[in-house]
N, C-alpha and C positions, 0 to 999 in steps of 0.2 A: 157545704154550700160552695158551688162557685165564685170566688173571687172577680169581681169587677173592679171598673175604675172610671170616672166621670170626664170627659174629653169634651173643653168648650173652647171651642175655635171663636173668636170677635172680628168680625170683619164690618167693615163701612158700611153696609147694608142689613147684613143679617149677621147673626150668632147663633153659630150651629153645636148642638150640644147631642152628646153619645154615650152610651156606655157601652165601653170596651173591655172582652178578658184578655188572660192573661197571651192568649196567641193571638190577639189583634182582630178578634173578630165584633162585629158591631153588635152588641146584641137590642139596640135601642137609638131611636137616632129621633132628633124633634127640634125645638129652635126658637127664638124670639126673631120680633126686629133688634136692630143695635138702633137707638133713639137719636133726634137729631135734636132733641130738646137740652142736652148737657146737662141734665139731674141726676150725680152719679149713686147718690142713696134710690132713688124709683128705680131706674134701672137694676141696681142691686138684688132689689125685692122685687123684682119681677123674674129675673134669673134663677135669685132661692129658690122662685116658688116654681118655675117649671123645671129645677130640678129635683126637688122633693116629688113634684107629679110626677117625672119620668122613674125616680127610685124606688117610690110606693108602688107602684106597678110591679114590680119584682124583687119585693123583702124578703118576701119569704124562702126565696130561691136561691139569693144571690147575695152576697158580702159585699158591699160598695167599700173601698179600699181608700176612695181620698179623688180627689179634683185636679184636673192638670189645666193650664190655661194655654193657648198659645196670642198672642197679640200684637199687632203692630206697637215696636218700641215698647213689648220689654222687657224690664228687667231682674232676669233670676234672682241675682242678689239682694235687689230691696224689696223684690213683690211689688213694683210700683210699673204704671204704664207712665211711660215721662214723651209728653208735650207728641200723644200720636196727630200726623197730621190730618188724616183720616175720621177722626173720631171727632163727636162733640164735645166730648169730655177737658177739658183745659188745663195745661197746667202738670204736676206729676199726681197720678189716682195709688195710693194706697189700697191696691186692689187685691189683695192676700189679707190684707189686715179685716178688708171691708166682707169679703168670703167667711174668712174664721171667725168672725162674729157672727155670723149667720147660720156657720156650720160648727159650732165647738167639737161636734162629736171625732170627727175628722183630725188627724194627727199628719195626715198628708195632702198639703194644696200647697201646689209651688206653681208658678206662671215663667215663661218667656218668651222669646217673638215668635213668629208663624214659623220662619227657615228653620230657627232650632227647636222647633218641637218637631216639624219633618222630619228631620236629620236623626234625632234622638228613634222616632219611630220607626227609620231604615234601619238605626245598630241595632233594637229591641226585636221588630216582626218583618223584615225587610231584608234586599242585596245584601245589608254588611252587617248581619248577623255574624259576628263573631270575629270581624277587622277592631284592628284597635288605632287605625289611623287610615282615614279616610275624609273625603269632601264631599258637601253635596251644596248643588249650585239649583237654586230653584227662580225657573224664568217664568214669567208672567205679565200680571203690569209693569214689574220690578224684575231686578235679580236680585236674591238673597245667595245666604252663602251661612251652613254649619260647617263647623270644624271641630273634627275629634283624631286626639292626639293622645296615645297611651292608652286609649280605652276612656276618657273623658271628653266631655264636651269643652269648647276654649269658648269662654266668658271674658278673659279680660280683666284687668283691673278695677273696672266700673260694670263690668256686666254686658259691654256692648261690641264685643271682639264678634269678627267675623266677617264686616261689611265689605266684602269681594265687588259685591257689584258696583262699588262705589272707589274703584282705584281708577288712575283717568290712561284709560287707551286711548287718544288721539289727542296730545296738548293744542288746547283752546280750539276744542271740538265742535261737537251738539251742545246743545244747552241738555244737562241733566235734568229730574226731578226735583230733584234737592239742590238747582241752583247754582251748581260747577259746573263746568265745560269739560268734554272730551268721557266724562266715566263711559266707563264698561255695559252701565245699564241704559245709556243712552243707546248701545249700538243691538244690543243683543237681550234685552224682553219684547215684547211682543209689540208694544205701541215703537220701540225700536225697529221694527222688521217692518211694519208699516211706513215709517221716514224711509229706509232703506228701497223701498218699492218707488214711492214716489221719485225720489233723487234717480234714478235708473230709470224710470219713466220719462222725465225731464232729460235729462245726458241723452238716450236714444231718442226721442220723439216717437215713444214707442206707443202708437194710436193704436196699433193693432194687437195690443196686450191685453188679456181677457181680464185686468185688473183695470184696464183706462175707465175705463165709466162708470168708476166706482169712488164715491165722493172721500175727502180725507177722516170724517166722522163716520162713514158705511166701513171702510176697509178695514178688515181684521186678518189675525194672522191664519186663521182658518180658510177663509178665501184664498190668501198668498200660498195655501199648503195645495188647498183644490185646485187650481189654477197649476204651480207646477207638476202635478202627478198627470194635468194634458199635455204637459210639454209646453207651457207657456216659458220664454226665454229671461223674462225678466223676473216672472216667479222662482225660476231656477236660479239665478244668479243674487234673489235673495239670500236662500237659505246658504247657497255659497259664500259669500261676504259673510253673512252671520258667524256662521260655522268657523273663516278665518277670523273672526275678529276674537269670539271665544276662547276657541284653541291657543291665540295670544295670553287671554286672559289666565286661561287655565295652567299655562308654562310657566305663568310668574306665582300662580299658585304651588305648583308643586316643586318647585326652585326654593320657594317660601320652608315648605313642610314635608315634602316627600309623602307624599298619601301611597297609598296603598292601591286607593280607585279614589276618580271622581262620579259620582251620583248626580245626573241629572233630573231634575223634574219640574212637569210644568204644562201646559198647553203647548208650547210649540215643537215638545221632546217627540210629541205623539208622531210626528211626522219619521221618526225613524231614521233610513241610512242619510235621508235627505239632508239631515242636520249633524247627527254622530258625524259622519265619514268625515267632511270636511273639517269639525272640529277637532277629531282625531289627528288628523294630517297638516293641520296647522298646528296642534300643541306641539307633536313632533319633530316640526321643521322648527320652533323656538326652543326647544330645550335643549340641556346642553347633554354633552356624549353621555357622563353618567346614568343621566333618567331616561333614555330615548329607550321606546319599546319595554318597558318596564312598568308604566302605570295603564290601568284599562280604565275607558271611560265608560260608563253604565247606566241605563238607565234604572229610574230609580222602581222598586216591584210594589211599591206601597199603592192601593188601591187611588186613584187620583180622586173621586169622588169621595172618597171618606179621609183619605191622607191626615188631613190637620185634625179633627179629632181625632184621628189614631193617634198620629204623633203628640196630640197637646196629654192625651191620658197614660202615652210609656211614661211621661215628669211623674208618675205619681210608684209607676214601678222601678223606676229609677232613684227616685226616695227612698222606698221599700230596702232600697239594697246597701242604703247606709248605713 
C-alpha cells in the first residue's frame, strides 16, 4: 500500500484538506468552510467526518499515516491554536487533543502555523531538500517566517520562534497588523505593496499611473505586478522599495543565523526578477563582508496552490522520523 498523509490547511474562510504521499504529490484534495459560529466541538465533527469521506475513498489502496495541521497561531508544542485572530474560535483550542479523540487510530497528528508547515514542506518535497539551515519568508496578507537550523525547525521556548515579519524596519513606522509601528510586514506583504503604491501616487501626483483609478479596497498586488510589466513608473518603483525594504529584512536575518538560502513564497514572489533582484541587492548592500555573496535568495518550488497542505502533511512525515 502506498503510504499517505492527511494535510489540513485552516484559513479564515475555508479549510482545505489533502492527502499527500510521501513525494508531495496530491492525491485527494476537498475542504469545509472554517465557521464563523465559534462551536469548536461542530466544527470538529464536521472536519472528522470529511476526512473519513476523503479516506474511505482510498482504503483500500492507500495507508493514511497520520494528520498534519497548519494554522494561524500555532502551537507545535501544546497542539493548541492560542487566541488566532482570524478564527471564530476564542481563547487557546486544544486542537490535537480534540483530533485524537476523534482519530485514536492515528499515532501521528501534530499542528503548527501555516509559515512552518511551508517551511517544513520546502526541507521534505521542495528547494531545500537536503539544507540543514535555511529560511523561508512567506509574503501575502502577512509575512511569516520558518526557520531551520541543524536540520530542525526553530520553535522556541513556547512554540512561537520565527516571527520575522514582525521585527520593526522603520521606528515608529506604518501602523502593523498586530498594532506596532514600523514592522517589516507593514512594508513588504501585499496589502504593504498596496500603502506603497498609493504613498508614490501621492509624493508624484501621479494621475497618469495606470494604478490612479483604482480605489484603495480594488488595488491588489497583482494589479501593481500588471501595471509594472507596461512600464508603469510608479508600479516599478513599488516593487523596488519593496525588494529594498526586504533585502534590509532579510540581512538581519542572516546576521541572525547564517542560512544557507532564504526561500521566498507567496503571491507577490510570482512576479520574479521584479522583486528577487532588488531584494538580492539590498540584502547585500546590508550585510556585513563575511556574508556578502554567500547566501542565495530562492524562490520557494512548493506548488503555490497546494503549498499548505503539502507542508501541513510533511508534520506527520517529519513525526515518522522520530
Amino acid at each position: 500500500m502506498k503510504k499517505v498523509a492527511v494535510g489540513v490547511d485552516i484559513g479564515g474562510t475555508n479549510t482545505t484538506i489533502g492527502l499527500i504521499d510521501e513525494v508531495g504529490k496530491v492525491i485527494a484534495k476537498g475542504g469545509i468552510k472554517t465557521p464563523a459560529h465559534g462551536d469548536i466541538e461542530k466544527y470538529m465533527d464536521d472536519l472528522a467526518e470529511a476526512i473519513r469521506e476523503m479516506t474511505a475513498l482510498t482504503s483500500e489502496v492507500l495507508s493514511v499515516q497520520g494528520i498534519g495541521v497548519g494554522a494561524p497561531n500555532g502551537n507545535y508544542y501544546s497542539g493548541t491554536i492560542d487566541y488566532a485572530p482570524n478564527l471564530s474560535f476564542k481563547g487557546i483550542i486544544p486542537f490535537v487533543a480534540l483530533l485524537k479523540k476523534r482519530f485514536p487510530e492515528f499515532d501521528h497528528i501534530a499542528l503548527t502555523n501555516d509559515a512552518n508547515a511551508a517551511t517544513i514542506g520546502e526541507m521534505i518535497y521542495g528547494g531545500a531538500k537536503g539544507m540543514k539551515n535555511f529560511v523561508m519568508y512567506t509574503l501575502g496578507t502577512g509575512v511569516g517566517s520558518g526557520i531551520v537550523v541543524n536540520g530542525d525547525l526553530v520553535y522556541g521556548h513556547d512554540g512561537f520562534a520565527g516571527e520575522c515579519g514582525h521585527t520593526t524596519l522603520i521606528p515608529n513606522g506604518r501602523p502593523c497588523g498586530c498594532g506596532a509601528l514600523g514592522h517589516l510586514e507593514a512594508y513588504c506583504s501585499a496589502p504593504g505593496m498596496k500603502r506603497t503604491a498609493f504613498e508614490l501616487m501621492a509624493k508624484y501626483n501621479a494621475v497618469d499611473s495606470k494604478l490612479a483609478d483604482k480605489s484603495f479596497l480594488e488595488l491588489d498586488s497583482k494589479m501593481i505586478y500588471d501595471a509594472a510589466v507596461a512600464g508603469d513608473k510608479v508600479a516599478l518603483e513599488v516593487f523596488e522599495l519593496t525588494g529594498k525594504y526586504l533585502g534590509q529584512g532579510l540581512a538581519d536575518t542572516v546576521h541572525h543565523l547564517s542560512p544557507e538560502a532564504i526561500f521566498l513564497f507567496g503571491g507577490p514572489t510570482a512576479a520574479g526578477d521584479l522583486i528577487f533582484k532588488p531584494t538580492q541587492q539590498s540584502m547585500e548592500e546590508h550585510l556585513l563582508p563575511i556574508f556578502k555573496d554567500k547566501i542565495k535568495i530562492l524562490p520557494s518550488e512548493l506548488d503555490s496552490g497546494n503549498a499548505a497542505i503539502i507542508g501541513a502533511s510533511a508534520l506527520v512525515y517529519k513525526e515518522m522520523e522520530k
